[in-house]
C-alpha positions in Angstrom: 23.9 -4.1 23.5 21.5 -7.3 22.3 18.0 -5.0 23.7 19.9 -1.7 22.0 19.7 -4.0 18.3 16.7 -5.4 19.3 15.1 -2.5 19.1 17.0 0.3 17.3 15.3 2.4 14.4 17.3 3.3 11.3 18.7 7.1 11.1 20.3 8.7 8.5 23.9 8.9 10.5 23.7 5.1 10.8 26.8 3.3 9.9 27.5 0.5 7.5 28.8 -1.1 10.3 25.7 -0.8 12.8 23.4 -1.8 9.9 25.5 -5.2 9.1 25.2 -6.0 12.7 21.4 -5.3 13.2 20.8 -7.2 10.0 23.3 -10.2 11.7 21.2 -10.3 14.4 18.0 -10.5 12.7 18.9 -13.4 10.4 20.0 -14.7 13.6 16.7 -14.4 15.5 15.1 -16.4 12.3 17.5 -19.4 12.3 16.7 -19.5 15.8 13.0 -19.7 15.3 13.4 -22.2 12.3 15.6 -24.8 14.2 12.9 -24.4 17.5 10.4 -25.2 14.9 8.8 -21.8 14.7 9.4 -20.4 11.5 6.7 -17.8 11.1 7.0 -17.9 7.3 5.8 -21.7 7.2 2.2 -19.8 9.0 0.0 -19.0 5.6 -3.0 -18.6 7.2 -4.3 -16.4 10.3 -7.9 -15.6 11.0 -8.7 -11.9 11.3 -12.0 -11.5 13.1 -12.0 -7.3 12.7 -9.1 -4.0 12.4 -8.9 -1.4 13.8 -11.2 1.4 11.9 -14.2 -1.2 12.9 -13.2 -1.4 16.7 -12.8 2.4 17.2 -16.1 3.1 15.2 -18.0 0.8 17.1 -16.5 0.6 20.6 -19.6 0.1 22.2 -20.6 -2.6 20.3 -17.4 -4.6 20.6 -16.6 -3.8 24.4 -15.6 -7.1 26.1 -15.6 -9.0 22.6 -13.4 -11.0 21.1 -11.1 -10.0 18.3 -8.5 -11.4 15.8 -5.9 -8.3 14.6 -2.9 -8.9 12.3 -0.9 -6.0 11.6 2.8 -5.0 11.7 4.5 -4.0 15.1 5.1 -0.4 15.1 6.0 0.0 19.0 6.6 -2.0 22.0 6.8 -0.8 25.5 7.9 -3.3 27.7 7.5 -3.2 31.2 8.5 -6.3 33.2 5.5 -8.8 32.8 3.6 -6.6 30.5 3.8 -4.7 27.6 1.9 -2.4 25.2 2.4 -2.5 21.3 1.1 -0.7 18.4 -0.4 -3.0 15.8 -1.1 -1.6 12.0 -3.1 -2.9 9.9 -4.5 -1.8 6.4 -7.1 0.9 8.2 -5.0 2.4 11.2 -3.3 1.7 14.2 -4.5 0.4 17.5 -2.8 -0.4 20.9 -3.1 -4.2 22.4 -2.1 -5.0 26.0 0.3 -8.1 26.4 0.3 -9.7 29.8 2.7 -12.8 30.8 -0.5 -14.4 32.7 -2.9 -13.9 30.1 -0.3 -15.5 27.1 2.1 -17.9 29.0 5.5 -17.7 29.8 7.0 -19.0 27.3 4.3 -16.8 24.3 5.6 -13.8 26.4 9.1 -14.5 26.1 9.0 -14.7 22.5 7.2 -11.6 22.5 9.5 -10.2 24.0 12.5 -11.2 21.5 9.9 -9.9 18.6 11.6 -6.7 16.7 9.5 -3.4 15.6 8.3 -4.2 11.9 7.1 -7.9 12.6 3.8 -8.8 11.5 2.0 -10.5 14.0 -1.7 -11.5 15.5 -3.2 -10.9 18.1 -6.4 -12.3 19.8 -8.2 -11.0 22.8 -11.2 -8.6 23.9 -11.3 -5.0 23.0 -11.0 -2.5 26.6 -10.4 0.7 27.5 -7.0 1.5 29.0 -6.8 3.9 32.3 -6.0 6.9 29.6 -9.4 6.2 27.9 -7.1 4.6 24.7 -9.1 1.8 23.1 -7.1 -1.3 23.1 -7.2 -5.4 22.8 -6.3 -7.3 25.9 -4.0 -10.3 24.5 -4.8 -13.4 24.8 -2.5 -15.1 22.5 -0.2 -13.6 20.4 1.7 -15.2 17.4 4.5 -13.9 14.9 3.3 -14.1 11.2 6.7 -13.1 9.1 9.8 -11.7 10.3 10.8 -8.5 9.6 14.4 -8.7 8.3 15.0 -5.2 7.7 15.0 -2.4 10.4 12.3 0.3 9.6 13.6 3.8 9.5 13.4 5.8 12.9 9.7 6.6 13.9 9.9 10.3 14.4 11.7 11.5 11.5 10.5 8.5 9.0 11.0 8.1 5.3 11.1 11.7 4.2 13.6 11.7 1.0 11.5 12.1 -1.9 13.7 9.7 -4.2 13.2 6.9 -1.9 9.7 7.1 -1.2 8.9 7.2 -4.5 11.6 3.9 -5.3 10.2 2.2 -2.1 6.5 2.4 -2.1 6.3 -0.2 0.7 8.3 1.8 3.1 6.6 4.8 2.4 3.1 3.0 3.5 4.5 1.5 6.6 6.2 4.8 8.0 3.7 7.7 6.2 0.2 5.7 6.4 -1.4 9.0 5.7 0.4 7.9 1.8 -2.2 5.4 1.8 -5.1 8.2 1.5 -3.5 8.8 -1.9 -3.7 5.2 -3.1 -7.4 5.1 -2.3 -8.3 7.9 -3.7 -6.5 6.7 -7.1 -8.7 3.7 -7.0 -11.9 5.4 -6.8 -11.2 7.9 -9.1 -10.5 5.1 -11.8 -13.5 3.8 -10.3 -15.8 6.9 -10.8 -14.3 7.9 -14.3 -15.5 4.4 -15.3 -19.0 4.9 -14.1 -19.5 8.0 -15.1 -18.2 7.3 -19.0 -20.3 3.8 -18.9 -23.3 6.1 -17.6 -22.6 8.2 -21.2 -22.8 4.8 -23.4 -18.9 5.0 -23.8 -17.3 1.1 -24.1 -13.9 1.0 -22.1 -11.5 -1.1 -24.5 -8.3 -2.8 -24.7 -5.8 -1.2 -27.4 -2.1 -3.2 -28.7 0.6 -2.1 -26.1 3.0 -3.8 -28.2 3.6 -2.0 -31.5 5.0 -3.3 -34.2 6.4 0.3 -35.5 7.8 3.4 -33.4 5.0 6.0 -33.2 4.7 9.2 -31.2 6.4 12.6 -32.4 8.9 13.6 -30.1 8.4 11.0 -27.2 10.6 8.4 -27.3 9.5 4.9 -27.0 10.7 1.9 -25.1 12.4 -0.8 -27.6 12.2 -5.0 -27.1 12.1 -8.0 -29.4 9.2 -10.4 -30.1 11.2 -13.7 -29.9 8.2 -15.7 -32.1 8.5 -13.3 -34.9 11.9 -12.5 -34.5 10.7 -8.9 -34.9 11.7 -5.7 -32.5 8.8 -3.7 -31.3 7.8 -0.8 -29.4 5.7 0.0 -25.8 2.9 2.6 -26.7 3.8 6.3 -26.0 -0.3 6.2 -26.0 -3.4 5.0 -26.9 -5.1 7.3 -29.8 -5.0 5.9 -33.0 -6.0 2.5 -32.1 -9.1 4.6 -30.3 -9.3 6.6 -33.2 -9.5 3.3 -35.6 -12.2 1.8 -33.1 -14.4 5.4 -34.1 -13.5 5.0 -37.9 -14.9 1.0 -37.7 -18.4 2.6 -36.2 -18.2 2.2 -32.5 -19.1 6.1 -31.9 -18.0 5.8 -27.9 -15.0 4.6 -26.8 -12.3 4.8 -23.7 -9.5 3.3 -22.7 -7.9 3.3 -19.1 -4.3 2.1 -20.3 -0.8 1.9 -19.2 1.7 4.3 -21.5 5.1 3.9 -21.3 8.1 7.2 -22.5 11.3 6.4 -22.4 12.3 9.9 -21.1 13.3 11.7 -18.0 11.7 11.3 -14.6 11.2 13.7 -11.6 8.7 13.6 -8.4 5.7 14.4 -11.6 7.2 12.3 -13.9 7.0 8.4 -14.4 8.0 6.4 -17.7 5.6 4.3 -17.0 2.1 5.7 -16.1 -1.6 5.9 -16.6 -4.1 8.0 -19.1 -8.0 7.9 -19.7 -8.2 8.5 -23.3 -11.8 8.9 -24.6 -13.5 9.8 -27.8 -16.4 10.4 -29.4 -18.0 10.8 -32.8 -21.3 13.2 -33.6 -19.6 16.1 -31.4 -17.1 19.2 -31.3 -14.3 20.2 -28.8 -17.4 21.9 -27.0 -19.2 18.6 -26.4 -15.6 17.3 -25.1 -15.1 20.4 -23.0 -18.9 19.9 -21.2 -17.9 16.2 -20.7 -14.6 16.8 -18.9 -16.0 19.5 -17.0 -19.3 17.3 -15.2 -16.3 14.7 -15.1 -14.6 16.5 -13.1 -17.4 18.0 -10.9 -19.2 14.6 -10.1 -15.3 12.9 -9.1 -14.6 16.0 -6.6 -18.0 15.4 -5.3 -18.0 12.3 -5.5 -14.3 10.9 -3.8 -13.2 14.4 -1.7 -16.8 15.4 -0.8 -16.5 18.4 -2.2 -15.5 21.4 -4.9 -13.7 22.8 -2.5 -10.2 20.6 -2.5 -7.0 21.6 -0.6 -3.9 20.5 -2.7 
């Protein structure tokens, strides 16, 4: 029963019951490293030498070399005295090769106690296994945090919608294609910045505390300014202080800002999101229409590669 909890991944027909105990026995596993004087949270500090996107684009460079991983546990396969696991880290995934010889008994045994969803590191020399998978042969292995929580089960994964979107985190450990999405976000932000700097626009930062409820129709979040003894609002968005910036001569402005509606939410809908607002004096919606559009050309070339994009 103790391997069965040890290594059991959540489903959805899991009961309250089975959860309480896997949690139990968890907690359990921690107190037990604390009081031997191995309590993986008191670790701030581990020395990664490379991941994994560097060892599999330059295998041949890195063949019989010495690496530092840290990553969280996805798999373990153990067989007697050795195992294989799957470490990932922030760039993939990559197989390392435990052995009791190589780590010590008493490394191995701990290993061996170490649940799916710890974070751990790993040092040793980067092979090829019999199957041609690249891989790091161990030769120490230590637990950085304890993973508390069981991850849900590997082949079916996190695929309610709601909870993905609630739980971020999860989604990233189980879905790391999700991550794709993040980085694209980044360099999009990253590219609509150059590309309106480039133009002689001057990104600003507008009020997002109002003093007065402003927006038409959209509903704005309400709290109280405890100083001033005052209520105010969250912006529903960012034009008329951009607008203001244009009237006090500064002909080129944009603001990449947070905007928060108090409204109704769905899998395209967030109260709280992000806008790039931009605006520009001397011009007509023609000029803004020409901007958008080379905006828009020079990001899909620029992050995707291409005007071509599969959505």
């Amino acid at each position: 029963m103790k391997d069965a909890v040890n290594n059991v991944n959540v489903t959805e027909e899991i009961t309250e019951e089975k959860m309480s105990e896997i949690l139990k026995v968890r907690r359990d596993k921690l107190a037990a490293l604390k009081e031997a004087g191995k309590d993986p949270f008191e670790i701030v500090k581990y020395d990664v030498t490379a991941n994994s996107a560097e060892i599999f684009a330059n295998f041949e460079a890195m063949e019989g070399k010495e690496v530092s991983v840290a990553g969280r546990m996805m798999s373990r396969r153990i067989m007697g005295k050795a195992s294989f696991a799957h470490i990932a880290d922030a760039t993939g995934k990559i197989q390392a090769y435990v052995k009791r010889d190589d780590v010590g008994t008493d490394d191995y045994a701990d290993f061996k106690k170490w649940d799916i969803g710890d974070i751990i590191g790993i040092t040793g020399t980067v092979f090829k296994t019999q199957t041609g998978e690249t891989s790091i042969h161990a030769h120490s292995v230590k637990l950085l945090a304890k993973s508390l929580l069981p991850l849900p089960e590997k082949f079916h994964g996190l695929k309610d919608t709601d909870l993905r979107y609630r739980q971020r985190y999860v989604d990233l450990i189980v879905n790391p294609e999700v991550r794709d999405t993040f980085v694209k976000r980044s360099q999009i932000l990253k590219e609509v910045r150059a590309y309106l700097d480039g133009k002689g626009f001057l990104e600003v930062d507008t009020p997002i505390l109002l003093p007065i409820e402003i927006g038409a129709s959209a509903r704005s979040f309400k709290t109280h300014h405890n100083t001033l003894d005052m209520d105010m609002y969250l912006r529903i968005e960012t034009e008329l202080y951009l607008k203001r910036l244009i009237v006090g001569g500064m002909d080129r402005v944009y603001e990449v800002g947070r905007i928060f509606r108090n409204e109704g939410m769905d899998t395209k809908h967030n109260p709280e999101f992000t806008t790039v607002e931009l605006y520009q004096a001397f011009t007509d919606y023609h000029g803004m229409m020409d901007l958008v559009e080379e905006l828009y050309k020079q990001l899909a070339e620029k992050v995707c590669g291409s005007l071509v994009i599969t959505y």
